[in-house]
C-alpha positions in Angstrom: 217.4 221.4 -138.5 215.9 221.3 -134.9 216.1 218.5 -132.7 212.6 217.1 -131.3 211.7 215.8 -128.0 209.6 212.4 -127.8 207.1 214.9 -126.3 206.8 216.6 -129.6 207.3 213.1 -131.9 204.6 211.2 -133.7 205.3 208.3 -136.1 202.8 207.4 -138.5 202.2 204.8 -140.9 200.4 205.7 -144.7 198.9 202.7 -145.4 196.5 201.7 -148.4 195.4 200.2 -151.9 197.4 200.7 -154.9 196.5 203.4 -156.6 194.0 205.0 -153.2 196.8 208.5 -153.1 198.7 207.3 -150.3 202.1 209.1 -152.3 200.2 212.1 -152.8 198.9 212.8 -149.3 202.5 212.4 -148.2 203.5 214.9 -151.3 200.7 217.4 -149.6 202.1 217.1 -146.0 205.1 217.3 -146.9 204.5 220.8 -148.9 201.8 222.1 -146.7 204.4 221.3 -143.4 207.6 223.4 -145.8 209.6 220.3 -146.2 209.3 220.8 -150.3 208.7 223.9 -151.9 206.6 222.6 -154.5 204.5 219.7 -155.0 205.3 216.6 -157.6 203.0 213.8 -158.7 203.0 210.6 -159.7 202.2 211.2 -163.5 205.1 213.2 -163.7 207.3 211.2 -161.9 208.5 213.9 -159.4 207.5 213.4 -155.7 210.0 212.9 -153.2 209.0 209.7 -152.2 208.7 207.3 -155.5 211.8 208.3 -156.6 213.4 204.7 -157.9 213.4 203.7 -161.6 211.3 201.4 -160.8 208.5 203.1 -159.5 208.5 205.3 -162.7 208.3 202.7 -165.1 205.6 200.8 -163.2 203.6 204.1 -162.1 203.1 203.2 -158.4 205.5 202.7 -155.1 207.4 199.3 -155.1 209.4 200.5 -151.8 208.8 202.0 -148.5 209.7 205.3 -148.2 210.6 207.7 -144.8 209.3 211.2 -144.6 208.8 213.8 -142.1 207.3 217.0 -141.9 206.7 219.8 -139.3 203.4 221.2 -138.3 203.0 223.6 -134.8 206.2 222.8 -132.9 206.0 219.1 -133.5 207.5 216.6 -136.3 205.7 214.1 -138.0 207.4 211.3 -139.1 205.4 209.3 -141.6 206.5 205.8 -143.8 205.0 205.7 -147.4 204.2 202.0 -147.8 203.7 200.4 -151.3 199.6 199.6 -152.0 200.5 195.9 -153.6 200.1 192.9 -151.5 203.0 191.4 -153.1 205.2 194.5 -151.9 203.6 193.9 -147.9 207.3 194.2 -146.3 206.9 198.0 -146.7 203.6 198.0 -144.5 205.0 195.5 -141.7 208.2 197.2 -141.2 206.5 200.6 -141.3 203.7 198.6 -138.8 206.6 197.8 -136.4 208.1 201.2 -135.9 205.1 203.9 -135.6 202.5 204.5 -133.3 199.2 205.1 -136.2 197.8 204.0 -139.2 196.3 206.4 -141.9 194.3 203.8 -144.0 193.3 205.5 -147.5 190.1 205.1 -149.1 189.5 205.5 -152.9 186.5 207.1 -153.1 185.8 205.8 -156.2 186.4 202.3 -155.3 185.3 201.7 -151.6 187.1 198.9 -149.5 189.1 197.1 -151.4 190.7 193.8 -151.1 194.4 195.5 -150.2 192.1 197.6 -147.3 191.0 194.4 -145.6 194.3 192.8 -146.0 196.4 195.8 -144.7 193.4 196.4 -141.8 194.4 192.4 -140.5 197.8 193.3 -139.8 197.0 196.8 -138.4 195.3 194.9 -135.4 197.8 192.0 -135.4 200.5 195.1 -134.3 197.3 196.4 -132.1 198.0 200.3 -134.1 195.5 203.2 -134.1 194.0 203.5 -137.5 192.3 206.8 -139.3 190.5 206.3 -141.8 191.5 208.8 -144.9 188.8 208.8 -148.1 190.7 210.3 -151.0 190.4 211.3 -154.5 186.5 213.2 -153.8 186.9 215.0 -156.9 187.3 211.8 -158.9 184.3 211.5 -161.4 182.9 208.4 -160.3 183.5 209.5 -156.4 180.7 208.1 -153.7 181.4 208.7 -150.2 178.1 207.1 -149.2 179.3 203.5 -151.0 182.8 203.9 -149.2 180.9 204.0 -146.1 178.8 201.8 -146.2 181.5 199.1 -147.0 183.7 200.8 -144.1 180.9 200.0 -141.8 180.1 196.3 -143.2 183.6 195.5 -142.7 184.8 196.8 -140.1 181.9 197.5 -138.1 180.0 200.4 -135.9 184.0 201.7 -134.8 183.9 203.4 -137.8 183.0 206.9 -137.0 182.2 210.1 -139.2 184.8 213.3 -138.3 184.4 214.8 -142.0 181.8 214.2 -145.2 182.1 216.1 -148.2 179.8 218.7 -150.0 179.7 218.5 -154.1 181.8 214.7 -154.7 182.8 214.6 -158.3 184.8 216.9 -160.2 183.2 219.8 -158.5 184.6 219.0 -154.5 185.0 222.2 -153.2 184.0 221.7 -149.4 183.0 219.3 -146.2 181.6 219.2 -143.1 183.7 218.6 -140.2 181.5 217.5 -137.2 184.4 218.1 -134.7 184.5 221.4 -135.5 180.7 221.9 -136.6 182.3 223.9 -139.3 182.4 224.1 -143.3 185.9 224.0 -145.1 185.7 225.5 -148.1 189.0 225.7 -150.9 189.7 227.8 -153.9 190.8 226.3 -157.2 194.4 225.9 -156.1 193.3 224.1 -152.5 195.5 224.8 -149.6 194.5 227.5 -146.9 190.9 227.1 -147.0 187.8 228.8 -146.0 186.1 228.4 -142.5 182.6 229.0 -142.7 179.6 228.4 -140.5 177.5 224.7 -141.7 175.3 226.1 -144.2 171.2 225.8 -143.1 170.5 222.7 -145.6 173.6 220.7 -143.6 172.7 221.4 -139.9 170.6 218.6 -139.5 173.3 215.7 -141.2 175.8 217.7 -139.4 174.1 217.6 -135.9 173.4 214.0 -136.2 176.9 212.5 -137.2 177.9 215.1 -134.4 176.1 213.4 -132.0 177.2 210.4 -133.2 181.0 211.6 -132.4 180.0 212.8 -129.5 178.8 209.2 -127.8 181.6 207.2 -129.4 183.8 209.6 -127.5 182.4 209.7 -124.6 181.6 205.8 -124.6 186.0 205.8 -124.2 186.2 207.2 -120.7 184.2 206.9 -117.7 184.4 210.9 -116.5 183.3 211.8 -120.3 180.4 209.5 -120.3 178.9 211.2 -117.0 179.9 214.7 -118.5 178.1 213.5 -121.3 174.9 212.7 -119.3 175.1 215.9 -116.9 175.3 218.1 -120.7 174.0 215.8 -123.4 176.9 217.0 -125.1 180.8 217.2 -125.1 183.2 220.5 -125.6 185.5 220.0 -128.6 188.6 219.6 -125.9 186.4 216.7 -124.1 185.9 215.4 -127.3 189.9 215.0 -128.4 190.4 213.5 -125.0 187.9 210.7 -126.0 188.7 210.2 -129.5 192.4 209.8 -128.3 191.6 207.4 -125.6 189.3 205.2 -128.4 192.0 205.3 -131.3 194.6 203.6 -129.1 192.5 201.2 -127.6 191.4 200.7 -131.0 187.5 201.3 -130.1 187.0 204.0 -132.8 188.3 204.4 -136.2 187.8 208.1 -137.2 187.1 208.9 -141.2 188.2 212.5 -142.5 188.0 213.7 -146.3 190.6 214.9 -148.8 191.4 215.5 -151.9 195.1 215.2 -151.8 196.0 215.8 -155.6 193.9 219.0 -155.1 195.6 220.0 -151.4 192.3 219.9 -150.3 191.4 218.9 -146.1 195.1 218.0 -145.9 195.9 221.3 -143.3 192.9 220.0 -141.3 194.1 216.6 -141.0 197.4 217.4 -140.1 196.1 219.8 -137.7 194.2 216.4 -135.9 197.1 214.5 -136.3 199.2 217.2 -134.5 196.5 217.3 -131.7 194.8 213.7 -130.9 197.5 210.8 -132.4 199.5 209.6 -129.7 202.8 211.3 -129.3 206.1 208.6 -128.8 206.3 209.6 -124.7 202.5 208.2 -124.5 202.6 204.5 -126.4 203.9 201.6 -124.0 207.1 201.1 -123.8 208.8 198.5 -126.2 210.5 195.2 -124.9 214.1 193.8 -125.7 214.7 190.4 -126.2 215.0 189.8 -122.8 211.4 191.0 -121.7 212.9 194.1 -120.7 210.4 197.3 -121.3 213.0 200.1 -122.5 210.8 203.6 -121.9 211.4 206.0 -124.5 213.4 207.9 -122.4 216.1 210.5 -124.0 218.0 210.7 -120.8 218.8 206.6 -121.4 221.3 204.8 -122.8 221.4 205.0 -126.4 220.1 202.1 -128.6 218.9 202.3 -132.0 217.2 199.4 -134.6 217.8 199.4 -137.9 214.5 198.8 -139.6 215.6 199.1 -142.9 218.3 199.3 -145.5 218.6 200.3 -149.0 220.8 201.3 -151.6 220.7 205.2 -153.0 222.1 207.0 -156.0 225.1 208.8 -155.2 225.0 207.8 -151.8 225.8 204.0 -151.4 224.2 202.1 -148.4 221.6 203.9 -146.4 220.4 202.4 -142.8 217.0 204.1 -141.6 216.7 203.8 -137.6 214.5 204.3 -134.7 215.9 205.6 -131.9 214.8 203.5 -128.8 216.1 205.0 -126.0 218.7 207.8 -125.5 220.4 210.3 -127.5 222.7 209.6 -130.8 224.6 212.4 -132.5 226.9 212.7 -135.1 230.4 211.1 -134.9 228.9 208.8 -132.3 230.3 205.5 -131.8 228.2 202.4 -131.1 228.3 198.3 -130.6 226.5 196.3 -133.5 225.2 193.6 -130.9 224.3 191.2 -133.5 227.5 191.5 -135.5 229.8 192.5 -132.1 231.7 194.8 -133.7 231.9 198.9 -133.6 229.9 201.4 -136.5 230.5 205.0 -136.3 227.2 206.9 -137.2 229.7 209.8 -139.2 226.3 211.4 -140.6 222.4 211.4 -139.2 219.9 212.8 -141.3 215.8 213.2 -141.1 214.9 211.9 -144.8 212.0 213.3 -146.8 212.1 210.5 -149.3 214.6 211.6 -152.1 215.9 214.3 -150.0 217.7 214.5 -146.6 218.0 217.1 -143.6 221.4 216.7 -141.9 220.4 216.9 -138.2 222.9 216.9 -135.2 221.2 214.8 -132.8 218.2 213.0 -132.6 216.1 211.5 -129.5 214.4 208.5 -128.2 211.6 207.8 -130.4 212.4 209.4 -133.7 213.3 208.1 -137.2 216.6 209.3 -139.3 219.0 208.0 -141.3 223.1 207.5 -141.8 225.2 206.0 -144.6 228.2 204.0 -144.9 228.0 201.4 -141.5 230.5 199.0 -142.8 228.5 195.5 -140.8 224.7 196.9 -139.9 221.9 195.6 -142.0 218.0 195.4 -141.3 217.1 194.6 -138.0 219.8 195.2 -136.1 220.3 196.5 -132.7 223.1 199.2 -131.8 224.2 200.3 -128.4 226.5 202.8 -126.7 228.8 201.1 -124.6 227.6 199.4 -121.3 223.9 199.2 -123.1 223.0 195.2 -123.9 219.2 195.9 -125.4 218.8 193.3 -128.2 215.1 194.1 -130.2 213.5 191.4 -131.5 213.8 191.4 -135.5 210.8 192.3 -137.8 208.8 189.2 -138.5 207.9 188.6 -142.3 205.4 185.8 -143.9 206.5 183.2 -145.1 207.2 183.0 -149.3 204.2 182.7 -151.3 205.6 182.3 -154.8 209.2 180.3 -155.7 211.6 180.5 -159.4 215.0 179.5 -160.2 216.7 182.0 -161.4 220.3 182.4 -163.1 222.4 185.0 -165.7 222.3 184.3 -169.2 225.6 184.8 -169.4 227.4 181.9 -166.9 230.2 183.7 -166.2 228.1 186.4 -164.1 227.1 183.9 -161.6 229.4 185.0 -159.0 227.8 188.7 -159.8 224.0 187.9 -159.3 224.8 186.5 -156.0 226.3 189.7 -154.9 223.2 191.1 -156.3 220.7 188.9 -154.9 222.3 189.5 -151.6 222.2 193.4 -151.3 218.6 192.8 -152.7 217.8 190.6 -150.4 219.3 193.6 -147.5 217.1 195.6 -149.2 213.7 193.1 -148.8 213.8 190.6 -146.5 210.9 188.9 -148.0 212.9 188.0 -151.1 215.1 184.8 -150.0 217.8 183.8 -152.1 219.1 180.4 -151.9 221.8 178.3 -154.0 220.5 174.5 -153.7 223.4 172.4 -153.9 221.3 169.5 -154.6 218.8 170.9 -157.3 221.8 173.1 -158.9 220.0 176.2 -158.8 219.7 179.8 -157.3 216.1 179.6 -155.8 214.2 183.1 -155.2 211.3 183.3 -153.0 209.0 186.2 -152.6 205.3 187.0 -152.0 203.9 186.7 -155.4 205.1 186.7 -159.5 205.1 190.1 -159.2 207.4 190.9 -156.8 210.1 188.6 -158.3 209.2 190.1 -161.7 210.1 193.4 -160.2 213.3 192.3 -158.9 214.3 190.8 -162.4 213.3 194.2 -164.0 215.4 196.0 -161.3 218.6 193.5 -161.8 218.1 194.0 -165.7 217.6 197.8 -166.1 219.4 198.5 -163.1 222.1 196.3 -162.5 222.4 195.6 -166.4 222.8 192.1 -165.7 220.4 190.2 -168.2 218.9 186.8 -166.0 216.2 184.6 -167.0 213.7 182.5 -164.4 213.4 178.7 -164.7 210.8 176.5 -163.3 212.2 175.3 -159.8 213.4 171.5 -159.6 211.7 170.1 -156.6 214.0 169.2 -154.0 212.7 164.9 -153.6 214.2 162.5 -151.5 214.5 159.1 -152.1 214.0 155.6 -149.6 213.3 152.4 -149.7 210.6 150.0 -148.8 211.7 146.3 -148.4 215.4 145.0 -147.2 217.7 143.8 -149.5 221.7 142.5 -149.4 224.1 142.5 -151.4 227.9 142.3 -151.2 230.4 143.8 -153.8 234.0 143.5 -154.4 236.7 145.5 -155.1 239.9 144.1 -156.8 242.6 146.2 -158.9 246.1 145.2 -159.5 248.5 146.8 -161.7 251.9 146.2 -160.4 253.0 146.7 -156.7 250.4 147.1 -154.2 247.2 146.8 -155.5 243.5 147.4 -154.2 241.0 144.9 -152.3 238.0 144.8 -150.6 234.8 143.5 -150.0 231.6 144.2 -148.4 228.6 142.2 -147.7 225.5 144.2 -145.9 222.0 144.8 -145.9 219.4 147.7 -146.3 216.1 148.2 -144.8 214.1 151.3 -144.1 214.4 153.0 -140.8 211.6 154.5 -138.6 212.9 155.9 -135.2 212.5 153.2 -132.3 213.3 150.5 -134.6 214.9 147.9 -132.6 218.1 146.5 -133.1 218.5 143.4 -136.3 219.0 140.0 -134.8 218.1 138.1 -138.3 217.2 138.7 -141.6 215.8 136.0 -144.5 216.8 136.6 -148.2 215.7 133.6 -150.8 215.3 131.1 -148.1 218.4 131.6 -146.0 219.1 133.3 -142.7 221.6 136.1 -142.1 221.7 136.3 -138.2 223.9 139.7 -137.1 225.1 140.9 -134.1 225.4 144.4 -133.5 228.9 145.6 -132.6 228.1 149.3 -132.9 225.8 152.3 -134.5 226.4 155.5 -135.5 223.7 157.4 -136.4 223.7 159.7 -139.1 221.3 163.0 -139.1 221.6 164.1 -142.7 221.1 167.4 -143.1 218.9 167.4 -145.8 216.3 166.0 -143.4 216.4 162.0 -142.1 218.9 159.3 -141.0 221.4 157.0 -142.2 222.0 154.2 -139.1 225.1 152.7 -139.7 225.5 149.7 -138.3 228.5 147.5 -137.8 227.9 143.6 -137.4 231.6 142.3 -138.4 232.5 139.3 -136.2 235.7 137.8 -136.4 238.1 140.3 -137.5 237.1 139.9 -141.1 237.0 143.6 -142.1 239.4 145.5 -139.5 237.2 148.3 -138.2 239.6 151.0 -139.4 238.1 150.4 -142.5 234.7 151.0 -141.3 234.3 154.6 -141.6 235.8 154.5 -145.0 232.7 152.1 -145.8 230.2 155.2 -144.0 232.1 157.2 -146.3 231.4 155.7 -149.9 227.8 155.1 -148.5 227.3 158.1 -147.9 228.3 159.5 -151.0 225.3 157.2 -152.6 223.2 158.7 -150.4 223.4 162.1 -152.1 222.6 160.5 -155.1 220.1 158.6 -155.3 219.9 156.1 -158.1 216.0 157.2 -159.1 216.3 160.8 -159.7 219.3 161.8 -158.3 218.2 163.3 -155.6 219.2 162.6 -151.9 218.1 159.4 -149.9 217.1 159.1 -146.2 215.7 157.1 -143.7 217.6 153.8 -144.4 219.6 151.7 -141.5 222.8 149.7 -143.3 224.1 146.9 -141.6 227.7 145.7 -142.6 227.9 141.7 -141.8 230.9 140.4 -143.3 233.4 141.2 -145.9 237.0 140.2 -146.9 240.4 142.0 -146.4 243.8 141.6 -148.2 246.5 141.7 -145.8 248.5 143.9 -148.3 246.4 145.8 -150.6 243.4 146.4 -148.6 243.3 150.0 -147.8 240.6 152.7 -147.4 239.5 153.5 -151.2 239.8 150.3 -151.8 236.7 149.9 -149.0 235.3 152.9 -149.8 234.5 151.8 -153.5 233.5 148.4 -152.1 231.2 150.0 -149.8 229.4 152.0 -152.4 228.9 149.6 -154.8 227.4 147.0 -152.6 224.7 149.7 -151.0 224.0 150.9 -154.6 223.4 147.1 -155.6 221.0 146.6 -152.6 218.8 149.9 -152.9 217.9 148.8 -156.4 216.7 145.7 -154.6 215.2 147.7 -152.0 211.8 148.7 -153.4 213.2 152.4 -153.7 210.5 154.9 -154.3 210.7 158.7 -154.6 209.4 161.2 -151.4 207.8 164.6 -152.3 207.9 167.4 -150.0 204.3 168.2 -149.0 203.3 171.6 -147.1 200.7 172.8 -144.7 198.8 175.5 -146.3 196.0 177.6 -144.9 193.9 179.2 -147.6 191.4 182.1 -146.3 188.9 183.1 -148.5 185.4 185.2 -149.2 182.5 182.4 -149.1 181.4 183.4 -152.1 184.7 182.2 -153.9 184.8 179.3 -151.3 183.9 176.1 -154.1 186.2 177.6 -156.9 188.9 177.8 -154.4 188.1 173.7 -152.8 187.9 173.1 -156.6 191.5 174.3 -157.4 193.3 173.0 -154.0 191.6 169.4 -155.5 193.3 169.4 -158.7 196.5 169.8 -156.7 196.6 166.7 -155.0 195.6 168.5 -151.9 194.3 166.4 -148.8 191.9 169.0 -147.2 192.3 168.4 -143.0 189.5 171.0 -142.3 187.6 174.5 -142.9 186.6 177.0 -140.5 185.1 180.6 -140.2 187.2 183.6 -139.3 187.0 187.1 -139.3 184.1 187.3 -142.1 186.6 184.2 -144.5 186.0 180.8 -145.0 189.6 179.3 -143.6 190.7 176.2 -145.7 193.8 173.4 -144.5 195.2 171.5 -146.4 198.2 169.2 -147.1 199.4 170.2 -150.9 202.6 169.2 -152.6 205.4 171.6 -153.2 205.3 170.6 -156.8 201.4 171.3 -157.0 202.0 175.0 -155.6 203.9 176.2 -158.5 202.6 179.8 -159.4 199.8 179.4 -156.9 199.7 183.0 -155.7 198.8 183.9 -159.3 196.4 181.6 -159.7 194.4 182.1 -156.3 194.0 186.0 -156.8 192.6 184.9 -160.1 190.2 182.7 -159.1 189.2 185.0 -156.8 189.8 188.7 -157.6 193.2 189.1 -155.1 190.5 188.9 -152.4 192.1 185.5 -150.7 195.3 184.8 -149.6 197.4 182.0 -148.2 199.8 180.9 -146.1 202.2 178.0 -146.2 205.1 176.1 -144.5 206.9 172.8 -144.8 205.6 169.7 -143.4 206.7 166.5 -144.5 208.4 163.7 -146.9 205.9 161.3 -148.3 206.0 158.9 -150.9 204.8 159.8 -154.6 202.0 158.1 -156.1 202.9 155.6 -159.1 201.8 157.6 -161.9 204.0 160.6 -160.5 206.8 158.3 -160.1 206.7 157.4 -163.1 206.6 161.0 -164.7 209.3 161.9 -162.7 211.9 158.8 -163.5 211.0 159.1 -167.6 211.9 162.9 -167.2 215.1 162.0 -165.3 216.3 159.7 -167.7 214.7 162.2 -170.5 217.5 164.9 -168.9 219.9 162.0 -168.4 220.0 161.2 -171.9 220.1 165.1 -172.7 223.4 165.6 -170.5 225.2 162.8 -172.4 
């Protein structure tokens, strides 16, 4: 197929609720542009761009898909993004690599919570938006409503380009202001009708002109004063002002389809084709390095790989932007994450489920190859002498947590192969094996998003796997000091084993001085620092060794034998197991054999003696405790304060933001379980949350002693 210029590229991102017609626009465009020969739909499970199993069996898109099409000499590229908050991935990455936002509207339903979520991160990325109100000929279809809560939400930037004539089942025509003219479709949609605005319109139509008229005008300077000299605008001054608003975000045009009827589609495409930015006009983007890197076609050739999948047939596909230069097939380029060379053996423009082997393409477009052997999401690749490193796509944090492993043990080794290439495929699914808590953790945005996953390993994969509640990972200290000294004696013939250890615990807090003396039952252990190794454990904390031997009465070769067998209590702690931090250790005295002392021998000795004392040592049990930032409508604010309460939540403060209430708080990890599903209960999906690690802090007593009855409850069990 042809190879396009970045002066005839636009990349555009199709973003809305579940359910608003986002797939079926593309379906339209895609048809009306000659991509497809015939249009699918979702009931019948045959559009081009919800093609996985998944996406049948749920009736909906679960994955991002990219499309293109061609209208008058230029090529749109467009991203399909999934309508589900918990599936949001789609809509950032698609965010991150085009230039506009075509926001749907249900015109049944209005603004919906998914709108005002997806609307957030279209200005955190700074993007164009259009908005597109779909499904006119639905029966319960009110353009007026959906206005209305356009304009209470996102204000007076909201401006009419197109309002429809007969909504409902009988939506046959509109009014486009732009054009002061009626479009009018047959049964089958399509090529429509272009009539003059019939006498009972004029006077609507002249005033929501007029009103298109200032808001472009109010854009540029030279327009405003050509709009004071005329009192109007010509429809080419107009596109220059509606232009210069959409990028600068100042104006937020609405046009009218009915998609599933191939209704107002040519028209919009037509506007797309004429006003949204092309790829030569955005700013140029910045490597890693601060660098701007224009979309040039006559530079150096670098492409990111914004995301990877998985196809029937095909194996693994990489879908890239093209940053700067040219790339054509059999080129040969530098992975400069993984430093090592990929061969792009095949380029394609992708429509979805189908894809357009292409030659070349330039600076600024989207395409595809298969097979690179070390590339995955977010990587940068260069011709040679090219160093441009772009910054990877940033994803929130996970919402909603669950241990998951095979019911059959012996695929374990199989689901972590899974979970990986999954995990390629979405980068907000994180997959780690816990060491400590013995399980395969999974983290994602929500319950339905890792329910998704388990139906795609399953029915898929045919790998049967069942979720488990996720052990918290708790840490365990101690509160007071404590001594105690332990020895080691074995003999069974020849050599035998000895050693003894005498030392003391304490908690450690950093700063502490150094231990002169310590006082247990009356007497008075004075110590003298000979050295300190400090210990950062890397599950968080310290272990500050100490060695106080005077005298030569353990040789200090057998000191790091002694760190050794400490350490190896301090993975387990003797509450719940778990690991312990934040203690100092302070080896005093001890006794040596002058034949049968030897390193296990202190090792063991070592052990023992600092599993003695921390039993002494007032040990209680830490819980990890995250910060979590809650935003929420005021109406649902006391149901929400109500919830976060019965969590153990410390609330720090509240604020107002944006039209939410903005609640921070302090929760346990334990306490968060399944929270995602229970905050868009409470309050119809229309908050959401945030949340990141914090802090250790000590359990209250009752907790403590839930959590050491079911320890010794599992214990028991494991005997």
């Amino acid at each position: 197929m042809k190879v396009y210029h970045a002066d005839q590229i636009k990349n555009i991102s199709l973003l809305g609720s579940s359910g608003s017609g986002k797939t079926t626009l593309a379906e339209a465009m895609l048809f009306e542009g000659g991509v497809i020969k015939r249009r699918g739909s979702v009931e019948n499970q045959n559009t081009v761009s919800d093609y996985h199993r998944v996406e049948h069996e749920y009736g909906y898109s679960v994955f991002s898909s990219v499309l293109f099409t061609e209208w008058e000499g230029k090529k749109l590229n467009f991203i399909d993004t999934p309508g589900a908050d918990d599936f949001i991935s789609g809509a950032i990455t698609a965010l991150n690599v085009t230039d506009t936002a075509l926001m749907m509207l249900n015109a049944s339903q209005g603004v919906e919570v998914g709108t005002e979520n997806l609307f957030r991160y279209t200005e955190n990325y700074h993007k164009p938006v259009i908005f597109v109100v779909n499904q006119l000929d639905h029966e319960k279809a009110n353009f007026e409503m959906t206005m209305e809560m356009a304009h209470e939400t996102f204000g007076h930037k909201v401006v009419i380009v197109q309002y429809p004539i007969n909504v409902g089942p009988g939506f046959d025509a509109l009014i486009d202001v732009l054009k002061m003219k009626m479009y009018k479709w047959g049964p089958d949609g399509g090529v429509p009708e272009i009539l003059d605005i019939p006498e009972e319109e004029k006077e609507k139509a002249d005033k929501l002109h007029n009103e298109l008229v200032e808001a472009a005008a109010e854009n540029d300077e030279d327009l405003m004063e050509l709009f004071f000299d005329k009192g109007t605008l010509d429809e080419e001054e107009m596109r220059r002002g509606i232009r210069k608003g959409l990028v600068a975000r100042d104006l937020f045009p609405v046009f009218c389809v009915s998609a599933a009827k191939d209704m107002g589609v040519r028209r919009l495409m037509e506007f797309l084709g004429n006003i949204i930015p092309l790829v030569s006009e955005m700013p140029p983007k910045v490597n890693n390095q601060g660098q701007k890197v224009p979309c040039d076609p006559n530079g150096p050739a670098s492409i990111f790989v914004f995301k990877t999948s998985v196809e029937p047939h095909l194996g693994e596909v990489s879908f890239f932007k093209v940053m700067s230069g040219k790339v054509t097939e059999g080129m040969d380029l530098m992975n400069m994450t993984r430093e090592v060379k990929e061969r792009l053996s095949q380029l394609y423009c992708v429509a979805g489920n189908t894809r357009h082997k292409v030659e070349a393409l330039q600076a600024g477009d989207i395409g595809a190859t298969v097979k690179l052997k070390e590339t995955k999401t977010n990587h940068t690749l260069n011709e040679k002498g090219c160093n441009h490193i772009f910054e990877p796509i940033k994803y929130p944090e996970p919402k909603y947590r669950t241990a998951v492993k095979p019911v059959n043990e012996s695929d374990d080794e199989r689901l972590g192969e899974i979970l990986q290439r999954i995990h390629e495929e979405d980068p907000t699914i994180e997959v780690e094996y816990s060491k400590e808590l013995k399980q395969i953790i999974v983290s994602g945005q929500g319950e339905f998003h890792l329910n998704t996953m388990k139906w795609r390993i399953e029915n898929n994969d045919k790998l049967p796997i069942e979720f488990l509640p996720p052990k918290i990972p708790y840490r365990e200290t101690i509160t007071k000091q404590a001594r105690a000294d332990y020895r080691h004696k074995k003999q069974s013939g020849g050599a035998g084993q000895f050693g003894e250890v005498h030392l003391i615990i304490e908690p450690y807090y950093d700063g502490m001085p150094d231990p002169t003396t310590y006082k247990f039952n009356g007497q008075e252990y004075k110590v003298n620092v000979r050295n300190t190794e400090v210990v950062e454990l890397s599950w968080g904390g310290k272990l500050v060794f100490c060695n106080c031997i005077v005298g030569g009465a353990i040789d200090s070769r057998f000191m790091p034998a002694i760190l050794k067998g400490i350490m190896e209590k301090m993975e387990e702690g003797p509450l719940t197991g778990s690991y312990a931090r934040d203690i100092r250790v302070c080896v005093y005295d001890g006794k040596m054999h002058p034949v049968d002392s030897n390193e296990i021998s202190f090792k063991l000795a070592g052990r023992n003696a600092f599993s003695q004392a921390f039993k002494e040592a007032g040990p209680k049990i830490l819980e990890p405790i995250y910060d979590v930032e809650v935003r929420v409508p005021s109406d649902r604010m006391g149901d929400v304060m109500s919830d976060l309460q019965g969590r153990r939540a410390i609330i720090e403060g509240m604020n107002s933001e944006k039209g939410f209430e903005v609640i921070k708080a302090k929760v346990p990890l334990k306490e968060m379980n399944k929270y995602s599903t229970s905050l868009s209960s409470i309050t119809g999906g229309r908050a959401f949350f945030s949340m990141k690690f914090s802090k250790y802090e000590k359990v209250p007593p009752e907790v403590q002693q839930e959590l050491l009855a079911a320890y010794e409850a599992e214990s028991k069990k494991e005997e």
